[in-house]
Every structure is written in structure tokens, then in C-alpha cells.
C-alpha positions in Angstrom: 0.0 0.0 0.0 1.3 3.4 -0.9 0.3 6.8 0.0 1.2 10.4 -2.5 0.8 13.7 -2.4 1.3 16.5 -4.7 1.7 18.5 -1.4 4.4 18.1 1.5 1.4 19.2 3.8 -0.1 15.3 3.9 -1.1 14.5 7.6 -2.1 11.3 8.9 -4.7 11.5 11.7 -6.7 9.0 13.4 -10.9 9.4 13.1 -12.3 11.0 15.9 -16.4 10.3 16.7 -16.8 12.9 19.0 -14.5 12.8 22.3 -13.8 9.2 21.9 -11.2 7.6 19.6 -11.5 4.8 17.3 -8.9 2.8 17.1 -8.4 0.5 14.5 -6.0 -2.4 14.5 -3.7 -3.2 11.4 -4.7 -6.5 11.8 -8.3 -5.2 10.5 -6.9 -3.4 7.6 -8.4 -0.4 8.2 -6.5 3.0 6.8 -7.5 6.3 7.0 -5.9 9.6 5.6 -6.5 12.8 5.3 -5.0 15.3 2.6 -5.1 19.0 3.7 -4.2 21.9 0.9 -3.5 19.4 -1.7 -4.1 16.1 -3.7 -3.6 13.2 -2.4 -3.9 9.5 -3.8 -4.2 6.0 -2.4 -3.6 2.9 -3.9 -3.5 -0.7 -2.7 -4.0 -4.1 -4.9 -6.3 -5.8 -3.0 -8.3 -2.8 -1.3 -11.4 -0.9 -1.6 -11.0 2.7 -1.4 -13.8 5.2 -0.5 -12.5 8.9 -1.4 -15.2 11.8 0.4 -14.9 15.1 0.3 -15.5 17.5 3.6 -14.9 20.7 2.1 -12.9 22.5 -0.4 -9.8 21.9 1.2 -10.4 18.5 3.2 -11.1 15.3 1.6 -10.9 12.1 3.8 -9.6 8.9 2.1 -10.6 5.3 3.9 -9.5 2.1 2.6 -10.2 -1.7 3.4 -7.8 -4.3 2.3 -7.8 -8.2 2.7 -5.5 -8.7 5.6 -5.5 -12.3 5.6 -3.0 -12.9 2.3 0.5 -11.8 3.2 2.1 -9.1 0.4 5.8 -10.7 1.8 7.2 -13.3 3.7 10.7 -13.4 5.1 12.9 -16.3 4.0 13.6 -18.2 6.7 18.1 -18.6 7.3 19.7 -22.3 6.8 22.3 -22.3 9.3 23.6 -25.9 8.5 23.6 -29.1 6.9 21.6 -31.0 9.3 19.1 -27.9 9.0 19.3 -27.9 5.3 18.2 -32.2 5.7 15.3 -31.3 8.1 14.3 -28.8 5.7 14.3 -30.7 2.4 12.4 -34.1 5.0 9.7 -31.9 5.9 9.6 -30.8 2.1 9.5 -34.5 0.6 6.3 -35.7 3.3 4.1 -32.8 2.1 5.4 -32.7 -1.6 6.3 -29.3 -2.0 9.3 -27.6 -3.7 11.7 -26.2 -1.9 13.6 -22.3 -3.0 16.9 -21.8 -1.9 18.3 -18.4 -2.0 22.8 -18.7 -2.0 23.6 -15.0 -1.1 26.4 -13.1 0.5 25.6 -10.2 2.5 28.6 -8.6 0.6 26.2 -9.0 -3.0 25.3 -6.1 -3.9 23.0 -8.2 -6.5 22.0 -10.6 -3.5 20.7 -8.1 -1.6 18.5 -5.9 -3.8 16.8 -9.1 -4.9 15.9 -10.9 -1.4 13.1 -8.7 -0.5 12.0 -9.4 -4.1 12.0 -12.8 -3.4 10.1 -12.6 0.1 7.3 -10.8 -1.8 7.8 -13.6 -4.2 7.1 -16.1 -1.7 3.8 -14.3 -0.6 2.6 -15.7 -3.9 3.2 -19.3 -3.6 2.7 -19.1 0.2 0.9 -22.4 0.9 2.5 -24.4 -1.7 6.5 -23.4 -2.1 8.8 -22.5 1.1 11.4 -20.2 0.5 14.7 -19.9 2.8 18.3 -18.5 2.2 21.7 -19.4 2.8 24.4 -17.0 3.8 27.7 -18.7 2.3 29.8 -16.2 4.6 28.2 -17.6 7.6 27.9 -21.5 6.7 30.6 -24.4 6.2 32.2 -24.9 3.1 30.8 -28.4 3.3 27.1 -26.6 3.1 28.5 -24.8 0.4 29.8 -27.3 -1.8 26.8 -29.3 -1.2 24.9 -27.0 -3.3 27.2 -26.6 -5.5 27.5 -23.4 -5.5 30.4 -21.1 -7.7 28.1 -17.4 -8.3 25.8 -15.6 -6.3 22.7 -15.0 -6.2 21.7 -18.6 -6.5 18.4 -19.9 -6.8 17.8 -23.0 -6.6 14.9 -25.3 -6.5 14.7 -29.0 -4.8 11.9 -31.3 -4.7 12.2 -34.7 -3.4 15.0 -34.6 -1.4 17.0 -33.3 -4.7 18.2 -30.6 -6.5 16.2 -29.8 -9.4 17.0 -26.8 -10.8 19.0 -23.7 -10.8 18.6 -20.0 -11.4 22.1 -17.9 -11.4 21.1 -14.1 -10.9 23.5 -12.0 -12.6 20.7 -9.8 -14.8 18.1 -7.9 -13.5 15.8 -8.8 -11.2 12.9 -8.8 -13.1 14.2 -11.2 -15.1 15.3 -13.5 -12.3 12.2 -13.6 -10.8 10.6 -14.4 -14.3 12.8 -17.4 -14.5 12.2 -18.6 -10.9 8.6 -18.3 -11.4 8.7 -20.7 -14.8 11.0 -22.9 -12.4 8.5 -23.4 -9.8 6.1 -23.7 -12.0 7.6 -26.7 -14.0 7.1 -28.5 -10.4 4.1 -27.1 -8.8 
């Protein structure tokens, strides 16, 4: 969700009804804004917005999303190769694919595309699980077990295995578009 204004005088308040406050949980997904001297805009992709004006120069914007889909999940860390087993055990008994993220948190490339790939994972939520490995914090023997030799690596395993591969050295739009067609390949 993302708030503009042609104006540097936006101010968010909370909705007063009368004396007493109305708080409103985040949980609910309730927003409310309102734009003084200016324009303002409001846009969400899964919300309803309801735009009223109060006078000339007032306007109150409310909006109602679905809170119950997540827009990004973090990856969870693999620390190990026993956690890295337990990971891809769990995987095999309910079928599902597993995304591995090799990163360095010295990638400039690795970096810029994790949250991309935590909104990515809010997509597949129920039926991929996405974690990372940090190769500057793991053994070598973690390491070589994925075979790794560039960064960012994406890689896919289903089954216990290693299935496929994504290296990340173009643009992220691009990577994502190529992890997507992976998963999808064993969805």
C-alpha cells in the first residue's frame, strides 16, 4: 500500500467520533488519511478505497484491504547441513518444492533481490517454502553441497533433490521471471 501527495502538507490522523477515539487495528486493515491543501492518492492491490470530500480543502480517504493474504514473507536462514536435511524431510512428506536463496551479504546483486523474493514467496505461500543461505556464515561443506560457484543462486529442490537452478547475474525482473517458470515446472 502506498500513500502520494502533490503537497508536502499530507497529515495522517486518526478518526475522531466525538470525544472518543476509534482505534483501528492493522490486523483489520483499516486505513484512514487525510490530505489538507493538496491532492492526495491512495492505492492498494487488494483494497477498496472510499474517497469523500468534507470541504474545499479537506477530503478524507478510507480504505479496506484483505488482511488475511500476506504481500511478503521473510525467508527463513539455513544455518547448517543438518538444518538444510530437516528442511528438504519436511519438504518430501508434504510434496512441495523447496527455494533456496545462496547470497552473500557482501552481494550487492543478493541483496537488492531478497526482499523481491520474500514478496515472491507471498505468492506461492501455501504451496512453495522459501529460505536462504548466507555462504559467509555456513561451512564450506554446506556450500559445496549446493554446488555453489556465483551468487545470487536460486535454486529449486523437490524430493530430497536438487532440481534446478537459477544464477542471478541480470536484472531482477528477469530472475524472478525465470524462478517463477521454475516453480512452476514442479508445482
Amino acid at each position: 500500500m502506498a500513500v502520494s501527495a502533490a503537497n508536502s502538507q499530507l497529515l495522517y490522523r486518526e478518526i475522531y467520533s466525538g470525544d472518543q477515539q476509534q482505534k483501528q487495528s492493522s490486523a483489520s486493515g483499516h486505513c484512514s488519511l487525510t490530505v489538507h491543501s493538496g491532492v492526495g492518492s491512495f492505492w492498494s492491490d487488494s483494497s477498496t478505497i472510499k474517497i469523500e470530500k468534507r470541504s474545499r480543502r479537506d477530503m478524507k480517504v478510507e480504505a479496506f484491504w484483505d488482511a488475511k493474504s500476506p504481500t511478503s514473507i521473510f525467508l527463513e536462514p539455513i544455518t547448517s547441513n543438518e538444518e538444510l536435511d530437516q528442511v528438504l524431510v519436511e519438504a518430501q512428506e508434504v510434496g512441495h518444492p523447496v527455494i533456496i536463496d545462496w547470497m552473500a551479504n557482501w552481494c550487492r546483486k543478493c541483496i537488492y533481490l531478497k526482499p523481491k523474493l520474500e514478496k515472491l514467496s507471498a505468492e506461492y505461500n501455501t504451496r512453495v517454502k522459501f529460505y536462504y543461505v548466507d555462504v559467509n556464515s555456513v561451512s564450506q561443506v554446506l556450500v559445496k553441497r549446493g554446488n555453489i560457484s556465483k551468487m545470487p543462486t536460486i535454486q529449486l529442490w523437490k524430493d530430497g533433490e536438487f532440481k534446478e537452478e537459477v544464477i542471478g547475474g541480470h536484472k531482477a525482473w528477469q530472475v524472478l521471471d525465470e524462478v517463477r517458470e521454475m516453480i512452476q515446472k514442479y508445482i
